[in-house]
LUMTORSE-77857 format. One line per field, with one value per residue (C-alpha): residue in one letter; x, y, z. Coordinates in Angstrom, 2 decimals, decimal comma. Layout:
% residues N
code = a:...
u = X:...
v = Y:...
w = Z:...
//
This chain:
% residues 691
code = x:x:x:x:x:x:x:x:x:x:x:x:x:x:x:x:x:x:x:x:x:x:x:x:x:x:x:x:x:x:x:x:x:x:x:x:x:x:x:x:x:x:x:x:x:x:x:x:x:x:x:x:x:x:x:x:x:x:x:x:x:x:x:x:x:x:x:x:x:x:x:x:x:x:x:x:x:x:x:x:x:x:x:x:x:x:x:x:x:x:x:x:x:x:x:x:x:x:x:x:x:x:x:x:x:x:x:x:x:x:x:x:x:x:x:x:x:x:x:x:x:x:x:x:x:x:x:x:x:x:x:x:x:x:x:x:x:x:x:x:x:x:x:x:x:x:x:x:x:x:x:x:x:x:x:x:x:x:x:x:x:x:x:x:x:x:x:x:x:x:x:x:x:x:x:x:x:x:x:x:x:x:x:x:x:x:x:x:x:x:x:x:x:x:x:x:x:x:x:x:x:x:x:x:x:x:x:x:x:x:x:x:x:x:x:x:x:x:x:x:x:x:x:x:x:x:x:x:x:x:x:x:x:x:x:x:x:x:x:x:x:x:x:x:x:x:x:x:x:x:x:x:x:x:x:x:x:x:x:x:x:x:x:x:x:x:x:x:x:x:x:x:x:x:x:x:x:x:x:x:x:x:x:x:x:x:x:x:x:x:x:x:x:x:x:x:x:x:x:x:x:x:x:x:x:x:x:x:x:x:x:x:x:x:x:x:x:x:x:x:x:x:x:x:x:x:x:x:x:x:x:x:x:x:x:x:x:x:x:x:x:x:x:x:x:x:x:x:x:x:x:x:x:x:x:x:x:x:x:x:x:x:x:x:x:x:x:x:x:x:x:x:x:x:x:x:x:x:x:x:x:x:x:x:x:x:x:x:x:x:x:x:x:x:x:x:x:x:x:x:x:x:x:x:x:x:x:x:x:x:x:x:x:x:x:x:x:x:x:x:x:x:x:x:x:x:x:x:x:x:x:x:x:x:x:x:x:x:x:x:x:x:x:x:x:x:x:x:x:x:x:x:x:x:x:x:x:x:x:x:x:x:x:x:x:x:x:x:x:x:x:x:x:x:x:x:x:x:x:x:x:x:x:x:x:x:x:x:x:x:x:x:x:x:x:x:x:x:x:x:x:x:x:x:x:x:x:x:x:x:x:x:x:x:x:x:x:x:x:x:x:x:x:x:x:x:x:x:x:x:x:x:x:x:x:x:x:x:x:x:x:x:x:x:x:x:x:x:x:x:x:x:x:x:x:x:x:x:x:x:x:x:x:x:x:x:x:x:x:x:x:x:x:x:x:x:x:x:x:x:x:x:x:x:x:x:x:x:x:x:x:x:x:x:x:x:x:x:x:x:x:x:x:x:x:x:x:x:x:x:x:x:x:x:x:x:x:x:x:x:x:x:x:x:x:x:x:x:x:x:x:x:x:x:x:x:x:x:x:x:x:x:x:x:x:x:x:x:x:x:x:x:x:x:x:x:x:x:x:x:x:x:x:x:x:x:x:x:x:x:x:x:x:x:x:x:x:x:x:x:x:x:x:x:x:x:x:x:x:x:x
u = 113,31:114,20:110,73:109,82:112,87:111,83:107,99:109,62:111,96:109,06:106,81:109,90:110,16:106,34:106,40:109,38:107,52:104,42:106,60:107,93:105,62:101,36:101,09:97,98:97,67:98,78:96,41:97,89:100,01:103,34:101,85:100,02:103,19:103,16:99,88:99,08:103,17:101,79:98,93:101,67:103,55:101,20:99,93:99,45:98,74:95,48:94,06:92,60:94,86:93,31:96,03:98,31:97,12:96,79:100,75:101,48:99,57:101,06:104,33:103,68:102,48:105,17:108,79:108,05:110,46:114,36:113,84:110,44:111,85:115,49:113,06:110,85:113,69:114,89:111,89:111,25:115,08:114,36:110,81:112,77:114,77:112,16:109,66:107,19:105,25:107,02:103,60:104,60:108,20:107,18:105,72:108,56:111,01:108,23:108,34:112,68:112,49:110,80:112,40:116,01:119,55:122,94:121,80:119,55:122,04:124,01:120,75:119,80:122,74:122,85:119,25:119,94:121,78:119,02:116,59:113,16:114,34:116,40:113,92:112,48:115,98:117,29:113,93:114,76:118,55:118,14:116,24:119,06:121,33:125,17:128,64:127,37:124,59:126,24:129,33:126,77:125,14:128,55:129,64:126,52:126,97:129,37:127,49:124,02:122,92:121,13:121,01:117,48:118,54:121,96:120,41:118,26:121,37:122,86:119,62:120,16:123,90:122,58:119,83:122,24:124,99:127,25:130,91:132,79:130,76:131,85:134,84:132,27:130,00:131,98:133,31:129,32:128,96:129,61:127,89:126,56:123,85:121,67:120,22:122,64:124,64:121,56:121,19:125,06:125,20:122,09:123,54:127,25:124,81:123,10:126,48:127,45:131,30:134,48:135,33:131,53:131,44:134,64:133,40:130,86:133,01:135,10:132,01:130,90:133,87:133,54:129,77:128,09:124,33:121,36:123,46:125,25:122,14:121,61:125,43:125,04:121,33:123,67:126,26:124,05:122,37:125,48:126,23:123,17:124,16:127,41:125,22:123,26:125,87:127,12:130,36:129,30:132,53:132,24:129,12:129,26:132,09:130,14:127,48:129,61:130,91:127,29:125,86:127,86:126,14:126,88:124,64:121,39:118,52:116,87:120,40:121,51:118,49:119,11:122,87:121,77:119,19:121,90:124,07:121,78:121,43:124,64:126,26:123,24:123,88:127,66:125,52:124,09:126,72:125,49:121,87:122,22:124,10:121,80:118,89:120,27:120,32:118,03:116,75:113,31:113,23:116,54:115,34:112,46:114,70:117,53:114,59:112,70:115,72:117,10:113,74:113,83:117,18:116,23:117,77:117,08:120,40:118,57:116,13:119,11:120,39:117,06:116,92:120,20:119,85:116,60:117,79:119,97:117,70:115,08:111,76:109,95:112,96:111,58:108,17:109,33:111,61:108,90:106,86:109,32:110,15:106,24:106,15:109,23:107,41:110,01:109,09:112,47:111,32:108,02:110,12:111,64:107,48:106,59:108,90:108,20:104,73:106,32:108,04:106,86:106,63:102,63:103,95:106,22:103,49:101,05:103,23:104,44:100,26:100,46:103,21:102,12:99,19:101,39:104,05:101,96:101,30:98,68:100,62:99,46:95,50:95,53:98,33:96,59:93,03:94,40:96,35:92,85:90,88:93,40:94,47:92,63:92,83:95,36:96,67:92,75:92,40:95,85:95,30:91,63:92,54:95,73:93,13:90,78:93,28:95,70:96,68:97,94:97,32:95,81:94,75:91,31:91,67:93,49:90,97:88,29:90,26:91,53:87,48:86,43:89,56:89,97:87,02:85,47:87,15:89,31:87,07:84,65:87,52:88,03:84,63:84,32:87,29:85,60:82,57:84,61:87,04:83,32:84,87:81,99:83,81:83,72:79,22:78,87:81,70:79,65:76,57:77,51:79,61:75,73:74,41:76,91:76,02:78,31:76,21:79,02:79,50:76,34:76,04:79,30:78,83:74,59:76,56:79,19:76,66:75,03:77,94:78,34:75,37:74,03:71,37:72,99:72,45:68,84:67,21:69,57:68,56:64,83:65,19:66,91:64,21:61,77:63,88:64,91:64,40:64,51:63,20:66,67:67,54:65,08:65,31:68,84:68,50:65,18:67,45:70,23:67,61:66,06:69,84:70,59:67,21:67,58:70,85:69,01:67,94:64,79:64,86:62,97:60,49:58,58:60,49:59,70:55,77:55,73:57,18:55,02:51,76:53,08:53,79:51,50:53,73:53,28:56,46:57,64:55,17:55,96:59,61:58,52:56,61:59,24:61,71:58,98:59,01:63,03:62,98:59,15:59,07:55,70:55,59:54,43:52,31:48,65:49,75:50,56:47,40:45,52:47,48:46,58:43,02:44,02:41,67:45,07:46,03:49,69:49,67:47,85:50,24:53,12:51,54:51,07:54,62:56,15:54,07:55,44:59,18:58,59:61,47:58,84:55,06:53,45:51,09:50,91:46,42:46,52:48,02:45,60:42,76:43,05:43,24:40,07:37,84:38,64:37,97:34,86:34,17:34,79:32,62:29,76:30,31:30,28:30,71:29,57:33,35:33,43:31,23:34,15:31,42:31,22:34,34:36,55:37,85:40,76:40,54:40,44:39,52:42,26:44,44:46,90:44,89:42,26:40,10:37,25:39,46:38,99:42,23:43,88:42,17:38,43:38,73:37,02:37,93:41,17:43,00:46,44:46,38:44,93:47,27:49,92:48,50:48,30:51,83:53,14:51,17:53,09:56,19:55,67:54,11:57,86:59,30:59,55:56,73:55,12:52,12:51,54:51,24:47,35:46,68:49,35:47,45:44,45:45,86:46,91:43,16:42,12:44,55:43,57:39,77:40,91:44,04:42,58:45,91:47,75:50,83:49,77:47,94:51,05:52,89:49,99:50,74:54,28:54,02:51,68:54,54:56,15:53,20:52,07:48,85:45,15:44,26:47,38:46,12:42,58:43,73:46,04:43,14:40,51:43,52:43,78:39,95:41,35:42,33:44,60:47,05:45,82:48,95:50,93:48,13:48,17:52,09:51,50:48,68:51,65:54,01:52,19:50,77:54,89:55,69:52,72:53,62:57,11:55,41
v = 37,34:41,01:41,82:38,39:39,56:42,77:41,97:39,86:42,12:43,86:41,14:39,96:44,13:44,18:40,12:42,07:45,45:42,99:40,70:43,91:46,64:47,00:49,59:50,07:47,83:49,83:50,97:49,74:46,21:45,69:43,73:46,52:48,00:46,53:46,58:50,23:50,76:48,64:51,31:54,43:53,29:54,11:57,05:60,52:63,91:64,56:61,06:60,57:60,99:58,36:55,88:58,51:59,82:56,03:55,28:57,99:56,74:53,42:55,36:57,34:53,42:52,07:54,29:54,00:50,98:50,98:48,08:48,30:52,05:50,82:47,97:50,92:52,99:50,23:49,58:53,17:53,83:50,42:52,00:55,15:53,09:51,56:52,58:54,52:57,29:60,63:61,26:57,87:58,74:61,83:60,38:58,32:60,96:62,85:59,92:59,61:63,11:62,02:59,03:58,88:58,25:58,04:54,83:56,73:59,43:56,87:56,60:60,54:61,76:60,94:61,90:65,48:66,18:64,84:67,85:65,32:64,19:67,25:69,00:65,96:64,40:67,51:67,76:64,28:64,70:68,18:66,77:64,29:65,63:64,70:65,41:62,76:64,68:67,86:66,46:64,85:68,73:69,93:67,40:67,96:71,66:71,55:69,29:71,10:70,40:73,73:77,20:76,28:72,96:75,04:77,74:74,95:73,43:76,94:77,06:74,11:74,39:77,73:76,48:73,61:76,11:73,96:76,18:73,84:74,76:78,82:78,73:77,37:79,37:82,63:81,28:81,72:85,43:87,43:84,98:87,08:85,14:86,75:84,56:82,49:85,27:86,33:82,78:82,74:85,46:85,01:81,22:82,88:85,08:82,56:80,20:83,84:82,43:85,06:83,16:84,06:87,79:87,89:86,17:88,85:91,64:90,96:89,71:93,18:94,97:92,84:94,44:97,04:98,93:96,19:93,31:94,41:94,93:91,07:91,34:94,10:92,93:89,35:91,31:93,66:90,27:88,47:91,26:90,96:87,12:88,37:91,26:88,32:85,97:88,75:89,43:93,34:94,62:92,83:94,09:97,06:97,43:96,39:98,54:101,85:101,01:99,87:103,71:105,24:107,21:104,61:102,17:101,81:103,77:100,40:98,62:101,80:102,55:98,45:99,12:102,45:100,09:97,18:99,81:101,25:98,46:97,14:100,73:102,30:105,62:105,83:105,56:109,28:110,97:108,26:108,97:112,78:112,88:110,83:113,63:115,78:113,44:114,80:111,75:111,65:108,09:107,52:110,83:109,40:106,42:107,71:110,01:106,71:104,91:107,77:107,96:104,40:105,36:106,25:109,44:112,86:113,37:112,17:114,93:117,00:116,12:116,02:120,00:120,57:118,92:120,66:123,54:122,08:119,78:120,26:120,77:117,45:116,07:118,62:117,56:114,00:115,56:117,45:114,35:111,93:114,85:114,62:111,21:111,01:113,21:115,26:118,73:119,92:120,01:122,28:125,72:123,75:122,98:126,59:128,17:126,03:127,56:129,96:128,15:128,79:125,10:124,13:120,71:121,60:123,75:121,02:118,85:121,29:122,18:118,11:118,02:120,12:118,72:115,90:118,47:121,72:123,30:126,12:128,31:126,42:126,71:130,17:129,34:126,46:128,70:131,02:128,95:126,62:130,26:131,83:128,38:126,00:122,03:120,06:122,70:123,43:120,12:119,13:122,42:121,45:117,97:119,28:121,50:119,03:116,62:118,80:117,53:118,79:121,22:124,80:123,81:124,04:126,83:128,93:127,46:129,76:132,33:132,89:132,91:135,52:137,58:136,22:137,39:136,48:133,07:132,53:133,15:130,16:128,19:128,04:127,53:124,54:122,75:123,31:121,26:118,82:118,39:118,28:121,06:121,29:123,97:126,16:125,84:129,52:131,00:129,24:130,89:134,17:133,34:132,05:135,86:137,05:139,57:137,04:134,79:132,02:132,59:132,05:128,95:127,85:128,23:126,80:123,48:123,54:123,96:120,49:118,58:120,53:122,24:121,23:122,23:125,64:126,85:125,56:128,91:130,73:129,02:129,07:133,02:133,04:130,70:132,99:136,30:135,08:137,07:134,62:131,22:130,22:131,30:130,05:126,42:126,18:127,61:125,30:122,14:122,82:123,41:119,74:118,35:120,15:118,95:115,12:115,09:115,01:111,96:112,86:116,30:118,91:120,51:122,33:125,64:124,89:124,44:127,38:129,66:128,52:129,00:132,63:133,99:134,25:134,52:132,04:131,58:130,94:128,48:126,75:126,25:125,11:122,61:121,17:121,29:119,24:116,79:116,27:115,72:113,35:113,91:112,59:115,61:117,87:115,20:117,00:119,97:118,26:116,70:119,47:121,60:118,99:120,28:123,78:125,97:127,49:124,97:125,94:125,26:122,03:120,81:121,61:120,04:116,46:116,76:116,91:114,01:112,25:112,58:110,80:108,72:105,67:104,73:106,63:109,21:106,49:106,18:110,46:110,31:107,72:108,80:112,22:111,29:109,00:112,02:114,71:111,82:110,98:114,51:115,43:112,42:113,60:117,02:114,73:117,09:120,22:120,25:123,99:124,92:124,22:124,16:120,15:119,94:120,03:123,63:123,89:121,45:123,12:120,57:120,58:118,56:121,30:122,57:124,36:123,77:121,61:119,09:115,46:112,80:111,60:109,74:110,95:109,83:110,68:114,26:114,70:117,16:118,04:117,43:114,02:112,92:115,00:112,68:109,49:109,64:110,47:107,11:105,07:106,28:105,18:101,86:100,72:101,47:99,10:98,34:95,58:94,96:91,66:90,71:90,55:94,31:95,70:94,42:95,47:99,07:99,25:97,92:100,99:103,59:101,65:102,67:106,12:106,63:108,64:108,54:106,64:106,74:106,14:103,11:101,54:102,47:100,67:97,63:97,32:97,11:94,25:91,44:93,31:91,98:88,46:87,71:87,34:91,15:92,01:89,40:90,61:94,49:92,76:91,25:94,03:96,26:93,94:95,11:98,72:99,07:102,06:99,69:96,31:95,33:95,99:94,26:90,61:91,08:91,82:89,23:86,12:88,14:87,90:84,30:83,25:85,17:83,19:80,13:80,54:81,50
w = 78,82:80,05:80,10:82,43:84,71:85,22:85,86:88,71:90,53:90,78:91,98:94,68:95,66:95,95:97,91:100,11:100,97:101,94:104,45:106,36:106,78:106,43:104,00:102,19:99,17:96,09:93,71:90,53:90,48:88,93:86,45:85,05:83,42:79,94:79,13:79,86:78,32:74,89:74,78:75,30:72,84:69,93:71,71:69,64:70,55:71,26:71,61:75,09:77,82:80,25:79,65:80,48:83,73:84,93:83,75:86,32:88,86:88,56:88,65:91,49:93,45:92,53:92,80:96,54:96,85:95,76:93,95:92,07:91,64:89,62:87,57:86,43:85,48:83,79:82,20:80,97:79,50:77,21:76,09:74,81:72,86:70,97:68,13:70,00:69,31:70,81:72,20:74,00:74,63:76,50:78,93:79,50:79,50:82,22:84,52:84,12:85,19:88,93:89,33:86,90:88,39:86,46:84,98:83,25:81,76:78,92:77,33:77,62:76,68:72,93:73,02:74,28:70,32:68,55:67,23:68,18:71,30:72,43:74,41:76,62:77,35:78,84:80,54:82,11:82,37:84,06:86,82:87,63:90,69:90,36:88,60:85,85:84,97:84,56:82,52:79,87:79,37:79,21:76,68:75,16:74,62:71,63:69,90:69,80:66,36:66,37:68,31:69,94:71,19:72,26:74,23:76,11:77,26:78,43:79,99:82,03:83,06:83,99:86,13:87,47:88,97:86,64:87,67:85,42:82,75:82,49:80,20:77,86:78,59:78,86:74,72:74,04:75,98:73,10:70,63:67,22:67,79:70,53:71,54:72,08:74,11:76,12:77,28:78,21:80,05:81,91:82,75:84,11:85,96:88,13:88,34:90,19:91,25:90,37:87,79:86,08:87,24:85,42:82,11:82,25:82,45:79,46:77,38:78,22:76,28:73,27:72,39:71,89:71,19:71,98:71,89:74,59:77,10:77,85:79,30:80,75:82,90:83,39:85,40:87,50:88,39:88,89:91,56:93,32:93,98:95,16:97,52:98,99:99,86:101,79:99,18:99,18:98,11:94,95:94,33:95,14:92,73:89,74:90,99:90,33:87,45:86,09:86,93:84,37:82,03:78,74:80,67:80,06:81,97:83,43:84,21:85,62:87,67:89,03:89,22:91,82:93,63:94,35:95,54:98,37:99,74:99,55:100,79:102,79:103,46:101,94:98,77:98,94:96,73:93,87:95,11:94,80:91,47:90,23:90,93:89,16:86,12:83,08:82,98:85,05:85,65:86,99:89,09:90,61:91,24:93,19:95,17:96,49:96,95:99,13:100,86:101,78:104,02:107,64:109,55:110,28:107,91:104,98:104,95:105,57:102,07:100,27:101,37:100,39:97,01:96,25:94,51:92,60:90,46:88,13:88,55:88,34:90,74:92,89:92,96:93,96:96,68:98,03:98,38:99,57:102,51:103,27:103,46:106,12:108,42:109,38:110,32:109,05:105,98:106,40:105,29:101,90:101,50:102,09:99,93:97,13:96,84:95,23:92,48:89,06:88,11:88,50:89,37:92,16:93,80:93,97:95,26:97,64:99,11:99,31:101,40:103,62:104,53:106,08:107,77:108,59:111,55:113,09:110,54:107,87:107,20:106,16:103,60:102,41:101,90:100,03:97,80:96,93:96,82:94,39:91,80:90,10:89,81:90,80:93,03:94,27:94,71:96,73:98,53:99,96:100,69:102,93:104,39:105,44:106,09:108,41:111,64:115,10:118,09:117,22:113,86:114,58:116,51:113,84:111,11:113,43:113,70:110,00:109,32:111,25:109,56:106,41:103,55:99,67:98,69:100,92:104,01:101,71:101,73:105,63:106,26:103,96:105,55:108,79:107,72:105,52:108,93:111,04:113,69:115,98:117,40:114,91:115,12:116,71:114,11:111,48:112,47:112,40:109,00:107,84:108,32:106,18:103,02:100,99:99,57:98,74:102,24:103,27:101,31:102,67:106,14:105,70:104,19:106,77:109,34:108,57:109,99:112,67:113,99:117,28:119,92:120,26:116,48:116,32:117,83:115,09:112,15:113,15:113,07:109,62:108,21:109,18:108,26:104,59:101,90:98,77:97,79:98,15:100,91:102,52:100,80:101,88:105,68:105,95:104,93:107,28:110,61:109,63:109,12:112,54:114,27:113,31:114,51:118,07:119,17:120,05:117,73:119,31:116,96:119,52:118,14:114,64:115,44:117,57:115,16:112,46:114,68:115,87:111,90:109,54:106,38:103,71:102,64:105,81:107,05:103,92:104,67:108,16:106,92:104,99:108,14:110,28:106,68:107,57:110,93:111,15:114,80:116,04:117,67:114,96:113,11:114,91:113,34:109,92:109,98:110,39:107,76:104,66:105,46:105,09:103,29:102,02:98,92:98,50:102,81:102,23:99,61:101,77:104,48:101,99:100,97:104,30:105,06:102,14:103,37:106,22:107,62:108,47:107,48:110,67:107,94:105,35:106,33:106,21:102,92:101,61:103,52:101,93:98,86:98,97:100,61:97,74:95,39:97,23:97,13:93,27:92,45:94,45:92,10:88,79:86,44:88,23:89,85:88,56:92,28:94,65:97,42:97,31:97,91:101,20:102,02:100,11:97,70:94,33:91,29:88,97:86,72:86,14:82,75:84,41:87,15:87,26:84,68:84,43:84,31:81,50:78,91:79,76:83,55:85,99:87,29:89,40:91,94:92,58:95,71:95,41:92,86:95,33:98,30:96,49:95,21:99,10:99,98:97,71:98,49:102,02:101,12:100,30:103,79:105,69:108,29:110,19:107,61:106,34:102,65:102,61:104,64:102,06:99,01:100,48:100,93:97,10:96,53:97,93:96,34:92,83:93,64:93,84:91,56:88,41:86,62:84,44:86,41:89,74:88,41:86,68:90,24:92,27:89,83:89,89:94,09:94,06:93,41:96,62:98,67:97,15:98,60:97,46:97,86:95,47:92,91:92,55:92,22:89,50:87,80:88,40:86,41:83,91:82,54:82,77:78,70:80,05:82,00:81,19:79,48:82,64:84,78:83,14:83,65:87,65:87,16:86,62:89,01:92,18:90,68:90,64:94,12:96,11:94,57:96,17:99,25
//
């Protein structure tokens, strides 16, 4: 008979909700409830959950009407009651939690001292608002038939702001369980009324060692509720009396936090002790926390307090000053370069890369020129990193006075800092008998060199007196040229058609190779015919580093006239008069040598050639699949060597087309690459089916 009523206060609800509004229909019916609660109630853990997740559904369709709401609570307290499964039950309990009143808490409450049920009926009762609710976990509390099912209902009373609730709760405080006492003290913490704070405070003198750190966290916490509501006299008491030194380092360093924000700057005496604690953590505490106060008086007092502490307090002083910006602080920084303390230094060179001045760059050089990492490192980065008027200026000027390392130094930072300025300084620096100084300033020189320095370097190309020298000098005039947009070359051409020194020439090659201005390309094209060999290979290998595909036919068309040429020698390549002025046969064994394996007879400078043409087959260009495969046909025909073949072969899936598939499958008879063939073979067969 109960069942029939209920199924028809919630047919009449659902008859009522129809008559006065046009909701949607819901998705699950009234009527739905005992079948899908018959299947609940021999539910078990891990069965499948559909019958579940369609219970809440039905829930969720139906709790929007007072009356279908009450007849479901109704419902659900009878179900909990019965012999379900707990698997079952839970779901109930779930679904009290959403949608429970007081009628609900009679049948919870017994449940909540019951070890099975314990957990779930507090889960439900908990989420019931109201005195009633709170007296049943109070009434509860003494009769927790264990210290789990105890410490959930701390938990909740805690949770519920439950102020009637703290005489009990301050009896549990100093628990010897504790657990029990860490859950009690936590609980008075968030109830946070005088009455709790109090609780606290004698629980407090009642323990000691690790017990007595749960208490201890509880009343630092119960302050900061006290700080937030605005009660900061209250706090700000149990704040001093929680930095004493018998506290703990973490509840201390909280204690110290609560009270800078509660006192602001009244809290600098606590702040400043504090640095001068032993105790680096609580140091590097009070520092940030003092930091995070705003005034030109709080870098007064970090200065004044930085004698007084120990080193690694100093290092953190030094680097809260820099971070506040405040030039006040630059002669503390300064002077502490001379502390003996590595630490202190470093921080000190960090410091004042944030707070130095046109005083500073010469400081900072000779402190990276003279130390080694961290203090190289902090020193550099202040260096490059320096801001403000004159610094540039005094940068230049420290160079031309300053000399060995340090001089290095200066002219580093002014290519790291990319001083343009400092171009003409760097070029004389560049002639320098110094040779890390002459490296420095060549590097330096590539961020900064312009127009101006181009005649300069062009002389000291032609004037160097080492491989090396030359190699580095050469890079910087094609850095410095291709900065231009268009780079003049006409200098670099000139010079190399007015000297006749090999070296030289060579270098110049290699400059016109950086820069690939069309301009010099005639000359380039003419040199890879040079009857010179060592000018016709620099000649092919500034061809090679072309920016774009422009020499990409000169590379390849070289390298198919000395083949055509050694094959017209066969095996008389010995006489180099078949052959092209210049082009000495040889595969680096001897002359007149053959390629690997018994192959046909090869050249440097066609291997040198055909190895610049690849390179520039992968830039992009406006080719189209079929020319590109058509191009690789060609180098194929020529390539003698292993290498270059396998090269040719991995390119052809680049270019799917018919060309690239019959130099695959021409390869693929080759028994020196064949294996590599038949795999470009199904490569370029996949890429043109995708095409």
């Amino acid at each position: 008979m109960k069942k029939k009523a209920i199924l028809l206060a919630f047919t009449t609800a659902a008859a009522l909700a129809a008559q006065t509004s046009s909701p949607p229909r819901p998705k699950h019916q009234p009527a739905e409830i005992e079948p899908l609660l018959a299947k609940i109630a021999v539910y078990e853990y891990g069965a499948n959950p559909d019958v579940i997740v369609t219970f809440n559904e039905l829930v969720e369709d139906l709790q929007g009407s007072p009356v279908q709401r009450k007849a479901l609570e109704t419902r659900l307290l009878q179900f909990l009651q019965s012999s379900a499964t707990m698997a079952g039950k839970e779901t109930a309990f779930k679904e009290i939690a959403m949608i429970g009143t007081d009628a609900s808490i009679p049948v919870l409450t017994p449940m909540l001292t019951r070890v099975e049920t314990a957990e779930m009926a507090r889960y439900a009762l908990a989420a019931i608002p109201g005195a009633a609710a709170d007296n049943a976990l109070l009434s509860s509390l003494g009769q927790a038939p264990n210290a789990r099912v105890k410490i959930g209902i701390i938990d909740s009373l805690g949770h519920r702001q439950v102020a009637k609730a703290v005489p009990a709760l301050a009896a549990l405080a100093p628990s010897p369980d504790p657990e029990v006492a860490a859950a009690a003290a936590a609980a008075l913490a968030a109830i946070a009324d005088r009455p709790a704070l109090n609780a606290l405070a004698s629980a407090r003198t009642k323990l000691s060692g690790p017990a007595r750190q749960p208490l201890a966290d509880a009343y630092v916490t119960c302050a900061d509720r006290f700080a937030a509501r605005g009660e900061k006299a209250v706090a700000i008491d149990v704040y001093k009396q929680m930095i004493a030194p018998g506290e703990s380092r973490m509840v201390r360093a909280r204690a110290l936090t609560g009270l800078t924000a509660a006192e602001g700057k009244e809290a600098i005496p606590a702040l400043t002790a504090e640095m001068e604690s032993p105790d680096p953590v609580l140091e590097a505490t009070a520092v940030r926390l003092l930091n995070g106060l705003p005034g030109p008086d709080i870098t007064k007092a970090m200065v004044a307090e930085f004698s007084k502490v120990p080193a690694f307090c100093q290092a953190h002083l030094l680097t809260a000053m820099a971070q506040r910006g405040d030039v006040s602080a630059r002669p503390t920084l300064v002077a502490a370069l001379k502390s003996t303390a590595p630490g202190v230094r470093t921080a000190a060179l960090a410091g004042i890369g944030k707070l130095g001045d046109a005083s500073s760059p010469m400081v900072l050089a000779e402190a990276a020129a003279a130390s080694a990492d961290p203090e190289q490192t902090a020193a550099r980065r202040s260096l490059y990193t320096l801001r403000g008027p004159g610094i540039d200026a005094a940068i230049i000027s420290s160079m031309g006075s300053a000399s060995g390392k340090v001089r290095v130094e200066l002219i580093m930072a002014a290519g790291q800092r990319v001083m343009l300025s400092a171009a003409d300084a760097l070029i004389k620096m560049a002639q320098d008998t110094d040779p890390d100084v002459h490296r420095a300033a060549l590097t330096a020189l590539r961020s900064v060199g312009g127009p101006s320095q181009t005649a300069p370097l062009l002389d000291m190309v032609l004037k160097a007196s080492s491989a090396a020298e030359r190699r580095e000098t050469a890079l910087t005039l094609g850095t410095v040229l291709r900065r231009e947009q268009p780079p003049r070359i006409d200098a670099v051409i000139a010079a190399y058609r007015n000297t006749s020194a090999l070296q030289a020439r060579l270098s110049l090659l290699d400059v016109m190779g950086q820069v690939s201005s069309e301009q010099a390309l005639p000359l380039l094209r003419e040199s890879i015919k040079d009857a010179n060999p060592e000018i016709a290979r620099g000649a092919i290998l500034a061809l090679t580093a072309w920016s774009d595909s422009t020499p990409l036919m000169d590379l390849l068309n070289l390298a198919k006239s000395v083949s055509q040429s050694l094959q017209a020698a066969g095996e008389a390549i010995d006489s180099q008069s078949v052959l092209p002025p210049g082009y000495a046969a040889t595969n680096g064994a001897g002359r007149g040598g053959r390629g690997g394996r018994g192959g046909p007879p090869t050249n440097n400078l066609q291997v040198l050639a055909l190895r610049g043409f690849l390179r520039l087959m992968v830039l992009q260009s406006q080719r189209t699949p079929s020319e590109s495969g058509r191009l690789l046909g060609e180098a194929m025909a020529v390539a003698t060597q292993t290498n270059e073949k396998l090269s040719i072969l991995s390119l052809l899936p680049a270019f799917p087309s018919k060309e690239s598939l019959a130099v695959a499958q021409a390869a693929a008879r080759d028994t020196t690459v064949a294996d590599e063939a038949k795999v470009a073979v199904a490569q370029v067969t996949e890429a043109l089916k995708l095409k």
